[in-house]
C-alpha positions, 0 to 999 in steps of 0.5 A: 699877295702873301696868301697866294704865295702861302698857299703856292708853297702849301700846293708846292710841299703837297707836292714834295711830300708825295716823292717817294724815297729813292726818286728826286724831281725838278723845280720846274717838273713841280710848277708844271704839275701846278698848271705854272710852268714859269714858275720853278724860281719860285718851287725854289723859293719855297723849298728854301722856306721849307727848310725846318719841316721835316715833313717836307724832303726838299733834298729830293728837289734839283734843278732841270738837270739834276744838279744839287742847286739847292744844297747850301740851304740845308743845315749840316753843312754844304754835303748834307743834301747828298749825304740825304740823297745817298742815304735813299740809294741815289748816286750823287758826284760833283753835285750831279745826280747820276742816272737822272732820267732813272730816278727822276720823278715827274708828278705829271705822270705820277699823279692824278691832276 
């Protein structure tokens, strides 16, 4: 089980890397691009485990509506996921992405399968 799992979270940062500035998706955007629809716990999971890889901007992952859900993962304190996404022109209040539906990012649409 642990290769598949290394390998879904090598799949879900492929995926993460190809968002582009500016623009954030979902968790269950990115298990759906995956062909794992039930599977946005786990895109979760890996951004946890993400954390450390620069390469990977896992502030640029939120919840179905975007929310920050993910923000007390970050080093550099409880504001540093809004402070990365602000510094890329997104605007963030109370944890909430807004104009989502403008910057969100589907790789459904974005990428070739």
């Amino acid at each position: 089980m642990k290769d598949s799992q290394s390998n879904f979270f090598a799949d879900v940062y492929d995926v993460v890397r190809l968002i582009p500035k500016g623009r954030v998706t979902s968790y269950g955007a990115i298990a759906n691009y995956l062909g794992l629809k039930r599977s946005a716990r786990m895109v979760g999971w890996a951004m946890n485990q993400s954390h450390g890889d620069d390469s990977v901007p896992a502030h640029r992952v939120v919840n179905r509506n975007g929310v920050l859900s993910g923000k007390h993962f970050f080093s550099g304190g409880e504001h540093a996921m809004q402070q990365l996404l602000e510094a890329e022109g997104i605007k963030v209040i109370d944890d909430q992405i807004q104009d989502f539906k403008d910057v969100f990012w589907d790789p459904m649409s974005e990428l070739e399968l």
